[in-house]
LUMDO-600398 format. One record per residue (C-alpha): residue in one letter; x, y, z negated. Coordinates in Angstrom, 1 decimal, always signed. Each point is the difference from the previous one (the first is absolute). Layout:
BEGIN
+------+--------+--------+--------+
: resn :     c1 :     c2 :     c3 :
+------+--------+--------+--------+
:    A :      X :      Y :      Z :
...
+------+--------+--------+--------+
This chain:
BEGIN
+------+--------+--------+--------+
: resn :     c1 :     c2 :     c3 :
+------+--------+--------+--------+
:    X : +104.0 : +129.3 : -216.4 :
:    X :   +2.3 :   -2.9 :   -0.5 :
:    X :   +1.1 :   -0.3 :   -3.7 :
:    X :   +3.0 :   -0.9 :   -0.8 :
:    X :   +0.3 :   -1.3 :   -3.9 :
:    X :   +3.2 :   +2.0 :   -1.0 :
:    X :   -1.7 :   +3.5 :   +1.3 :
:    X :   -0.4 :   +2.5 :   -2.3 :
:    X :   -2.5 :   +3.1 :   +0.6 :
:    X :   +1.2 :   +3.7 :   -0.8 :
:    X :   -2.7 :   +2.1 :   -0.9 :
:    X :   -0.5 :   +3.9 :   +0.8 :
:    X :   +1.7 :   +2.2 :   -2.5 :
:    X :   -2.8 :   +2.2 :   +1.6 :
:    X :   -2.8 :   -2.3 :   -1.2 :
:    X :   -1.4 :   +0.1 :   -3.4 :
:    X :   -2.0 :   -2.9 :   -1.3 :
:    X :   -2.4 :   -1.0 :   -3.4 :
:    X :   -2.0 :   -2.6 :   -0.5 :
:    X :   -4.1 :   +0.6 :   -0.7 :
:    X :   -2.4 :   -2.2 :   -1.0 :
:    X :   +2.2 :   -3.0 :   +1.8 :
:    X :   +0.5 :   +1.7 :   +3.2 :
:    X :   +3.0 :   +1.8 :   +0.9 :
:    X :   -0.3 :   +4.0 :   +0.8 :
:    X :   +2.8 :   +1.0 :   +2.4 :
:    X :   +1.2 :   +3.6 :   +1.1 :
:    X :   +2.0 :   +0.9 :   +2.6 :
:    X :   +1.6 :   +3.5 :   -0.7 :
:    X :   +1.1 :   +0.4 :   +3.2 :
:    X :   -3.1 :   -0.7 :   +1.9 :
:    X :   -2.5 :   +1.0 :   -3.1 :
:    X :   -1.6 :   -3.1 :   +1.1 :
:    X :   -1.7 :   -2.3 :   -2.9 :
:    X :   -0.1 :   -4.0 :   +1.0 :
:    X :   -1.7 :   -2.6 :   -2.6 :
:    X :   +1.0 :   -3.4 :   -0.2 :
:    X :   -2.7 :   -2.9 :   -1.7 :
:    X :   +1.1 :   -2.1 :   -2.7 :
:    X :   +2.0 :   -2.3 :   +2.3 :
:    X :   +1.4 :   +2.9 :   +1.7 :
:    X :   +0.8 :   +1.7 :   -3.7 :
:    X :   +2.0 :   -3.4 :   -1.2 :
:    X :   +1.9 :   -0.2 :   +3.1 :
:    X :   +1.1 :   +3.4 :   +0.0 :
:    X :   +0.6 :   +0.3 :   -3.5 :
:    X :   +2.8 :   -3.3 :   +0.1 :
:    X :   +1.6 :   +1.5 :   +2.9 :
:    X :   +0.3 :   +3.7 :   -1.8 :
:    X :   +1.5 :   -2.3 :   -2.7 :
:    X :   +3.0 :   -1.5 :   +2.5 :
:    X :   -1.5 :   -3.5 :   +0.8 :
:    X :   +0.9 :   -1.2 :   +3.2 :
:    X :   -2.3 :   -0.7 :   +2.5 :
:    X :   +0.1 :   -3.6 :   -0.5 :
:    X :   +0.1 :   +0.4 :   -3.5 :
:    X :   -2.9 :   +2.0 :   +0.3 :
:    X :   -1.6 :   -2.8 :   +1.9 :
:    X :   +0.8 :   -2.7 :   -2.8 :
:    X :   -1.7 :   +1.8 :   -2.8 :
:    X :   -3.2 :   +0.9 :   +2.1 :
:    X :   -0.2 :   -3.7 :   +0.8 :
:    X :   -0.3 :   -1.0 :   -3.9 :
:    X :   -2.0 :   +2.9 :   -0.5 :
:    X :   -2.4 :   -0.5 :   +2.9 :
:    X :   -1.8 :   -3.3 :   +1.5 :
:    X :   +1.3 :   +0.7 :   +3.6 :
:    X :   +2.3 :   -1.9 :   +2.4 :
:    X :   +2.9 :   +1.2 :   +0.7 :
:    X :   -0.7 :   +0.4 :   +3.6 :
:    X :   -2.9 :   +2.6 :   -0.5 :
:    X :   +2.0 :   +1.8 :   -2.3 :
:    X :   +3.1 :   +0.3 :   +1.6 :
:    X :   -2.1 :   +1.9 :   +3.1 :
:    X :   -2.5 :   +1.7 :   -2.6 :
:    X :   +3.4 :   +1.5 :   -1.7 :
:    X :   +1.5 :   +0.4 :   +3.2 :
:    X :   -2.8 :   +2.2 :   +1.2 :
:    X :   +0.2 :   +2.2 :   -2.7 :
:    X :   +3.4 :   +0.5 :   +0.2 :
:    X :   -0.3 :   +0.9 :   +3.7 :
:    X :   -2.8 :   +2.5 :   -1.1 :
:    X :   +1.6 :   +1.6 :   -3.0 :
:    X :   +3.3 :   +0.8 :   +2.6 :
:    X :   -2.2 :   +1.2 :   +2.6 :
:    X :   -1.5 :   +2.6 :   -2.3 :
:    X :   +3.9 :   +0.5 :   -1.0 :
:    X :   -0.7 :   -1.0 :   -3.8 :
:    X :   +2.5 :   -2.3 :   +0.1 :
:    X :   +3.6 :   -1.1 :   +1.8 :
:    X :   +1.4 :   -3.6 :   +0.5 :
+------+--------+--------+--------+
């Protein structure tokens, strides 16, 4: 997926989330499908549930994590594309 900065990401009123022992549980009521996301996975889902932006998202990963922006860019982008596959979240 190509990410555009301003994007925002609409979660599933259908999916309900928590965070365990820093992972992220997720559960799709409509499926009754569960999905766990690492620590990485947790942090980036957890600004984007909190209204960040995409890019904004990206900006505070980058301080937070030693990663170019390059990598993360396509490692976000590919979990975004994989979250909206499994119709946990809407751009």
């Amino acid at each position: 997926m190509q990410i555009q900065p301003d994007q925002k990401v609409t979660i599933s009123p259908d999916v309900l989330f928590q965070e365990v022992s820093g992972e992220m549980v997720l559960l799709d009521l409509s499926s009754e499908s569960y999905f766990g996301l690492d620590e990485i996975g947790a942090r980036i889902w957890q600004l984007l549930s909190d209204g960040f932006s995409v890019g904004e998202a990206l900006d505070v990963l980058l301080q937070e994590y030693e990663v170019s922006r390059e990598t993360l860019e396509a490692d976000v982008g590919e979990l975004l594309d994989n979250l909206a596959e499994a119709g946990l979240i809407s751009m």
